[in-house]
C-alpha positions as CSV (number, residue, x, y, z in Angstrom):
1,X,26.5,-47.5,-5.8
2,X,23.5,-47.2,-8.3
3,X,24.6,-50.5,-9.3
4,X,24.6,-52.5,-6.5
5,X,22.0,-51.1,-5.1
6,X,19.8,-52.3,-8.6
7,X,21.3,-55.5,-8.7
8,X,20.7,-56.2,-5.4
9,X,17.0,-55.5,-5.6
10,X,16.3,-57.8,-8.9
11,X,18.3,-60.1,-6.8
12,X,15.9,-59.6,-4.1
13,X,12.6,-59.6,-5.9
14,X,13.8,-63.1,-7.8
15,X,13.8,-65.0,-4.0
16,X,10.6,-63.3,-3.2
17,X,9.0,-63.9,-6.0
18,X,10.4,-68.4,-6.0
19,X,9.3,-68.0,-2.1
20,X,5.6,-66.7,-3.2
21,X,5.5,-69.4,-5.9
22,X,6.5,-71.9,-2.9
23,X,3.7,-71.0,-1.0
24,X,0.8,-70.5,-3.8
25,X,2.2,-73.7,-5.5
26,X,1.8,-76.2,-2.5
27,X,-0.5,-78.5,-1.8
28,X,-1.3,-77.7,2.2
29,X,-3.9,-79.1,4.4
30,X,-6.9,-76.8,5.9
31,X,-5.1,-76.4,9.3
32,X,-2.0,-74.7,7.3
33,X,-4.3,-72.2,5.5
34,X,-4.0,-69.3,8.2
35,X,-0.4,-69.9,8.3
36,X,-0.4,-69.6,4.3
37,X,-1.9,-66.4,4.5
38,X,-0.1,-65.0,7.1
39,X,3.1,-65.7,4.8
40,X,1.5,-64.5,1.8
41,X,0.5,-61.1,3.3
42,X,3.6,-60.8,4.8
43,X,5.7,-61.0,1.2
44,X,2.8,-58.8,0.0
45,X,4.5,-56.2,2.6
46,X,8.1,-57.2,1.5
47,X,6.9,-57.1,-2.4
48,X,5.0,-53.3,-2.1
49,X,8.3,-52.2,0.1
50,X,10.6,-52.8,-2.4
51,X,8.5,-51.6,-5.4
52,X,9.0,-48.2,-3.2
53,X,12.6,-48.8,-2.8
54,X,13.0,-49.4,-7.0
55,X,11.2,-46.2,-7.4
56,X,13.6,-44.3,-5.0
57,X,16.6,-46.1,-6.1
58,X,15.4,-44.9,-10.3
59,X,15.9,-41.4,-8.9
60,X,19.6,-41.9,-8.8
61,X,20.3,-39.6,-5.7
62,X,23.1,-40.3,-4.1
63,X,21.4,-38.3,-0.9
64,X,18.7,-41.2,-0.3
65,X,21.6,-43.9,-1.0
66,X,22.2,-44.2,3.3
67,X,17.9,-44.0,3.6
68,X,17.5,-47.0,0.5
69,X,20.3,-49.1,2.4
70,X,18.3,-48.6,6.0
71,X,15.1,-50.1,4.5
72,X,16.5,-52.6,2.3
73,X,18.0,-54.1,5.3
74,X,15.0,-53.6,7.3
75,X,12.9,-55.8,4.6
76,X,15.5,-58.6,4.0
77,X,15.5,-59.1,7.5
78,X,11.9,-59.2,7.5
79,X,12.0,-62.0,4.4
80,X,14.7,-64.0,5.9
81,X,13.4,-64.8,9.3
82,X,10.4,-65.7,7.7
83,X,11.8,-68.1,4.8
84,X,13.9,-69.4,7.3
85,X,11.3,-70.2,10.4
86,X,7.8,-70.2,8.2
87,X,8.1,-70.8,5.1
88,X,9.7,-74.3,5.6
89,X,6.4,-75.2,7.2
90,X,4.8,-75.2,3.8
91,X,7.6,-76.1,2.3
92,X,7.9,-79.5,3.8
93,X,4.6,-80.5,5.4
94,X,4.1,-84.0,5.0
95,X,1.0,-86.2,5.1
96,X,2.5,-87.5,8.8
97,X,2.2,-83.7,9.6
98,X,-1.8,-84.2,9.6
99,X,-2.4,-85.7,12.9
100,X,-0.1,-83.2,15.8
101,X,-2.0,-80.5,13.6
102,X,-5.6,-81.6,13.8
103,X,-4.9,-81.6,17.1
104,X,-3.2,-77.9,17.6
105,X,-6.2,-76.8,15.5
106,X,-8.7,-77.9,18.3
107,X,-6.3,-76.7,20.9
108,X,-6.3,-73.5,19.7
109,X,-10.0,-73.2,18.9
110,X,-10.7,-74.0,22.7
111,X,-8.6,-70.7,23.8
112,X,-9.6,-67.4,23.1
113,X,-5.8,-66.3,23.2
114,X,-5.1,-68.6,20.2
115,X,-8.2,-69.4,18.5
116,X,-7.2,-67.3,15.5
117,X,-3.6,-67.4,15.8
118,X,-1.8,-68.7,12.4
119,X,0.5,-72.0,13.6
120,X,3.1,-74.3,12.2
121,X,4.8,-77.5,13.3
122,X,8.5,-78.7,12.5
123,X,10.9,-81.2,13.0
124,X,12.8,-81.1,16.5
125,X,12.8,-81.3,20.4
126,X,9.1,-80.5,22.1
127,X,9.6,-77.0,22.0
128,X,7.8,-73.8,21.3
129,X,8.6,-70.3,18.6
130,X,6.4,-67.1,20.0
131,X,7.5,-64.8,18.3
132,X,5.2,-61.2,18.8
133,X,3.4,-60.4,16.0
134,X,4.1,-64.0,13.9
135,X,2.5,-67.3,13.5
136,X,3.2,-69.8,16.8
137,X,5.6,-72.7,15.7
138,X,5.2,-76.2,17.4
139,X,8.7,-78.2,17.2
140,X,8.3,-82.0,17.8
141,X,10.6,-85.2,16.9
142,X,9.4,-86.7,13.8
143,X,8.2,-89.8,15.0
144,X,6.0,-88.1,18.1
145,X,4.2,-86.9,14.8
146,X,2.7,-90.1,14.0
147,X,1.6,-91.3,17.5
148,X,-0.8,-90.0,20.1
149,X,0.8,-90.4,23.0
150,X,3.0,-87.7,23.0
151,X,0.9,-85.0,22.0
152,X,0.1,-84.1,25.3
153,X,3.6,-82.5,25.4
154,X,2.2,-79.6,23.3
155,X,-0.2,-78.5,26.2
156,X,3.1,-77.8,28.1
157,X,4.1,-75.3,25.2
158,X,0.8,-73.8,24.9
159,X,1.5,-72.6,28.1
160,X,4.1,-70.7,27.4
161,X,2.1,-68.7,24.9
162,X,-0.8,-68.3,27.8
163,X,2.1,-66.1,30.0
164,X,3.2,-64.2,26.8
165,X,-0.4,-63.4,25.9
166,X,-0.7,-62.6,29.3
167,X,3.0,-61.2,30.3
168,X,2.3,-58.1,32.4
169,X,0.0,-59.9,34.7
170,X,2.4,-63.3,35.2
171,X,5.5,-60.9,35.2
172,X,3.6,-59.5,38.4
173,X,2.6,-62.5,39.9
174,X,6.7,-64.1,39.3
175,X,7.9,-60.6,40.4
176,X,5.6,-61.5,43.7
177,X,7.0,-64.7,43.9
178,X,10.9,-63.4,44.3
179,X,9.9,-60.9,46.4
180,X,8.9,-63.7,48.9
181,X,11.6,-66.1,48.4
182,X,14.0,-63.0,49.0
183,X,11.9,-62.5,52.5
184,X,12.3,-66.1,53.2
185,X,15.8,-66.3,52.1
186,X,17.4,-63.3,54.3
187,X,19.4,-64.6,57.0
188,X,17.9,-64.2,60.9
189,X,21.0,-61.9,61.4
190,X,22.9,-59.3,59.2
191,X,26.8,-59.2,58.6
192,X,29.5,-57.8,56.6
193,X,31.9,-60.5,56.5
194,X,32.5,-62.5,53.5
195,X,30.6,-65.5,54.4
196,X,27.6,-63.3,54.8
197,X,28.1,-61.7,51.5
198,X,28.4,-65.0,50.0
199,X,24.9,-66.0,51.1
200,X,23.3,-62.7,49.6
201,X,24.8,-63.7,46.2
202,X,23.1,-67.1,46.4
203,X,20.2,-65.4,47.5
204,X,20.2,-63.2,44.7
205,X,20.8,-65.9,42.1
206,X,18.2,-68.2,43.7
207,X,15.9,-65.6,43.4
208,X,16.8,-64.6,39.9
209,X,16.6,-68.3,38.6
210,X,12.9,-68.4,39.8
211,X,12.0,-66.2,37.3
212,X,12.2,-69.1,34.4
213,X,11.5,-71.9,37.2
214,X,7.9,-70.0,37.8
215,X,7.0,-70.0,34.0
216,X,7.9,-74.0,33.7
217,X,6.3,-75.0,36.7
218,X,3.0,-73.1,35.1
219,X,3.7,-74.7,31.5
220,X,4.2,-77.9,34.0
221,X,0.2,-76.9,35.5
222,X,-1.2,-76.0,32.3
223,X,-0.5,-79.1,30.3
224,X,-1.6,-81.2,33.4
225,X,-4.9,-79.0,33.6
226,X,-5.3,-79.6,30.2
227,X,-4.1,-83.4,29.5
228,X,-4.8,-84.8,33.0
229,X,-3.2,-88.2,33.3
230,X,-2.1,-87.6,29.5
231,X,0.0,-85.0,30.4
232,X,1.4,-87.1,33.2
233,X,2.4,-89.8,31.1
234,X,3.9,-88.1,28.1
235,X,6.2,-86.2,30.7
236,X,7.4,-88.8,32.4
237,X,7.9,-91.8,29.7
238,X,9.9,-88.8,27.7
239,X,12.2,-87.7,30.7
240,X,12.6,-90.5,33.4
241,X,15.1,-92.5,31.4
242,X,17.8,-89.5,31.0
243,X,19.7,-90.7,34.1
244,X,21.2,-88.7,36.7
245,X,20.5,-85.2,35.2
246,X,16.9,-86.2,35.2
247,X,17.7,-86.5,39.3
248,X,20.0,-84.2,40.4
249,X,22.6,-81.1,39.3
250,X,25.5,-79.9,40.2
251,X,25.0,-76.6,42.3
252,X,26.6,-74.5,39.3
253,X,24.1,-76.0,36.6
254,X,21.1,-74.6,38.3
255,X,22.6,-71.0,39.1
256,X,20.0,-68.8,36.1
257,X,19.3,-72.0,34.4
258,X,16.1,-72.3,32.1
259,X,14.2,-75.3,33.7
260,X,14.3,-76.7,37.0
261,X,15.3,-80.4,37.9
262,X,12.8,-83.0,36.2
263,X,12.6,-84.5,39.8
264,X,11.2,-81.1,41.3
265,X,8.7,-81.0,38.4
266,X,7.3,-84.2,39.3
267,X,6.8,-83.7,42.9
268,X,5.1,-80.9,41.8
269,X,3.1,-82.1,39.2
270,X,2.0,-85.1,41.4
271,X,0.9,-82.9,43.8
272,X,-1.3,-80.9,41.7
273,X,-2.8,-84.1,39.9
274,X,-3.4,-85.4,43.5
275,X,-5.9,-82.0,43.9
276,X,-7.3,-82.7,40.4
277,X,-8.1,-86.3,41.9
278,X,-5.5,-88.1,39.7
279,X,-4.3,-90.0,43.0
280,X,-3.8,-92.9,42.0
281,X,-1.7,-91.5,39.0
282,X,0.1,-89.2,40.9
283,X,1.3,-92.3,43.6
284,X,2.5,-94.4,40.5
285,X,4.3,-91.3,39.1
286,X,6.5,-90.9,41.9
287,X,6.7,-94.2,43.0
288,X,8.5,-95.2,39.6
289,X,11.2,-91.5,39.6
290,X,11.5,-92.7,43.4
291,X,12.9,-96.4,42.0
292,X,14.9,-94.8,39.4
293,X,16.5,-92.5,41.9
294,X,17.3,-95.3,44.1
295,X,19.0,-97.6,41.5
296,X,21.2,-94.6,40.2
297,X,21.5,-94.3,44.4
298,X,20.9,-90.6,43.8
299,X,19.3,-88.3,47.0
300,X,17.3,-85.4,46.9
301,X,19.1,-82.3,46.4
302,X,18.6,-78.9,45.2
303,X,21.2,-77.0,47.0
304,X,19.1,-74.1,48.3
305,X,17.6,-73.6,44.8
306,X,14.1,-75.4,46.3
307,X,13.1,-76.1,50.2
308,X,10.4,-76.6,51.2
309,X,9.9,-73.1,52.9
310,X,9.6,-72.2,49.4
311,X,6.6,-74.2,48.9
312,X,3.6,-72.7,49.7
313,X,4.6,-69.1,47.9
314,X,4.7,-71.0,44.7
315,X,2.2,-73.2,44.6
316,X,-0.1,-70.0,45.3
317,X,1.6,-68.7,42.5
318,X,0.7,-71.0,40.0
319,X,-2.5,-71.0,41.1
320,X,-2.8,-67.7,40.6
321,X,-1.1,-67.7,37.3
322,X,-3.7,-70.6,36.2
323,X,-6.7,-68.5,36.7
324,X,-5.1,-65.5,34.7
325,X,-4.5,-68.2,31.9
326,X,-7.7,-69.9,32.2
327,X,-6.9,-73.0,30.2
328,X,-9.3,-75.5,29.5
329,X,-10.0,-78.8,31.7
330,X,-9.4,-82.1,30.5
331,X,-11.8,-83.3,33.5
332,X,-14.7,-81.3,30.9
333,X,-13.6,-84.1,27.7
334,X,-13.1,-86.7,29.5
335,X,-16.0,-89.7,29.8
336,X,-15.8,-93.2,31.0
337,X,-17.9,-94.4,28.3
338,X,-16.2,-96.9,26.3
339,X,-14.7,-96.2,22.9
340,X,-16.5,-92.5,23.5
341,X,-14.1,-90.5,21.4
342,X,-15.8,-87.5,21.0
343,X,-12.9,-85.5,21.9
344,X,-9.1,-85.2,21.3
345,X,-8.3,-85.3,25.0
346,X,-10.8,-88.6,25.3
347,X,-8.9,-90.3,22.4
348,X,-5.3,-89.9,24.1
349,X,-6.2,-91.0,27.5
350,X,-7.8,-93.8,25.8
351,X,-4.6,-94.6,24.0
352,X,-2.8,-94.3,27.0
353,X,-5.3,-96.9,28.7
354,X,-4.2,-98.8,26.1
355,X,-0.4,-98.9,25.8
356,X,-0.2,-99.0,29.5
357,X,-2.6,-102.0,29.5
358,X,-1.2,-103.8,26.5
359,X,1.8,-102.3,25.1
360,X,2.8,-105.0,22.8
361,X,-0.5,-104.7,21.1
362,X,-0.7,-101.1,21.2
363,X,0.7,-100.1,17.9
364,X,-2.0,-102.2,15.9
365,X,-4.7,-100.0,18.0
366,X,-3.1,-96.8,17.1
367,X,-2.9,-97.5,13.6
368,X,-6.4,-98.4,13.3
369,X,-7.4,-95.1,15.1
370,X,-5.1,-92.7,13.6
371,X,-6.2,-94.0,10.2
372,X,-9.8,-93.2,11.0
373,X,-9.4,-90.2,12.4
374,X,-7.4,-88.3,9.6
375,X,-10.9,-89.7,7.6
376,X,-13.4,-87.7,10.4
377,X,-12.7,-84.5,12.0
378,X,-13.3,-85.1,15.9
């Protein structure tokens, strides 16, 4: 056992040692330093545990064998997740990187919850990595990288962060939530027969899937608060053309399911923008999901999972979540001045003025602007 237990930490201490040289080694930009020494302290951890673990394992007593194995575990855990999630962040950053992370780097600089908080982007679907205690990862599709328009996705995953930084207080406000919708969802008149008792286990599964409806419907509010018309945009140009799922699911797919209907979200979202005064945006929004539906012939239908009833509760909700959150308003960057960019929020509702106005022409614009704005820091 002496053996393996040896072999195995030399083993060990050669990939910490090729990881460390990774991340000392390569070239990063000033928006990955935090992340760079986040990883570095983090080995430094790993590195001082084992040099413990070689002094323990030089005794040769087969009593501290089951204690060694515990903690060797423990730290290669540790190492893995974060050679396998982090590390790749430095690993593989790339000059197209530069742009989504200039951007997170303001983002986070405008929220106290985040304005120290070490962060990452990598290659995949607009998602989100929040992971207690480590860095926040940002995933987005390669080519979103390079463009503007899409970056207002990332407000949407910011706010997923806000209701983990804030988790006891939204857990409240959602627990709130289902407490209503279990009030409004109790039938006028009690039974025991089967039918009855089929109608309480919708009830109760309606109710439970609110629980991850309520966070995306805030995620929904946040990026709107923060990207106005931006946020708007990105959303719908990324989802509308997914057809019928986009629309409408089958009863079964929404039982405990992770995000409501895209439909829903955009009747909700044009709502809200209508109270931020985006009205005309919010009419176009659902006047173009309307005409989609109606080609694909689809209807409304959420199959108790939404009614109306349900309305008011939730929209109070948000509200209430919103202020817990406290993000910032892109009404407070925005200007009507022309070519004003003196923010990032100004810059993408500009470049959304400009695809939407001349889209074949739009590409040259972006070019021109991305170019100079890697050169100056907004």
């Amino acid at each position: 056992m002496d053996l393996i237990l040896k072999r195995s930490l030399l083993n060990f201490k050669r990939e910490l040692k090729a990881a460390t040289t990774i991340v000392t080694d390569k070239p990063v930009p000033a928006e990955l330093n935090r992340l760079r020494e986040w990883i570095l302290s983090a080995y430094k951890n790993i590195e001082d545990g084992l040099n413990q673990l070689e002094y323990y394992i030089g005794l040769n007593d087969s009593d501290l064998h089951e204690d060694i194995l515990s903690n060797f575990s423990s730290l290669q855990t540790v190492f893995r997740i974060i050679s396998t999630k982090y590390l790749p962040a430095i690993y593989r950053n790339h000059d197209n990187d530069l742009l989504a992370l200039k951007l997170l780097t303001w983002l986070h600089n405008e929220h106290s919850q985040t304005k120290n908080q070490p962060f990452f982007i990598q290659d995949g679907d607009f998602s989100i990595l929040t992971g207690v205690g480590y860095p926040l990862g940002y995933y987005l599709p390669v080519i979103s990288q390079q463009g503007l328009l899409f970056l207002p996705l990332f407000f949407h995953e910011i706010g997923h962060y806000f209701y983990k930084a804030h988790k006891p207080e939204m857990d409240a406000l959602v627990q709130e939530l289902q407490t209503k919708l279990g009030v409004i969802l109790q039938p006028p008149f009690k039974s025991n027969n089967q039918v009855a008792k089929d109608q309480a286990d919708k009830a109760q599964r309606i109710v439970e899937t609110w629980y991850e409806w309520t966070q995306e419907f805030f995620c929904d509010a946040v990026g709107l608060e923060i990207g106005g018309k931006t946020y708007l945009n990105a959303f719908s140009y990324y989802l509308r053309m997914q057809g019928q799922n986009s629309l409408q699911l089958p009863e079964k797919n929404l039982a405990n399911s992770s995000h409501p209907v895209n439909w829903l979200r955009i009747k909700f979202l044009a709502e809200r923008a209508r109270r931020l005064g985006l009205i005309a945006e919010a009419d176009a929004l659902e006047k173009s999901w309307q005409k989609i539906a109606d080609t694909l012939k689809i209807n409304e239908e959420y199959f108790g999972y939404y009614s109306p009833k349900y309305h008011q509760a939730i929209t109070e909700t948000i509200d209430n979540m919103l202020v817990e959150a406290a993000p910032v308003s892109f009404g407070d960057y925005v200007t009507t001045a022309t070519g004003a960019n003196s923010s990032y929020i100004q810059l993408i509702h500009e470049a959304w003025d400009n695809f939407e106005s001349d889209p074949e022409q739009y590409d040259q614009w972006e070019r021109s602007i991305v170019r100079s704005l890697l050169k100056n820091q907004i």
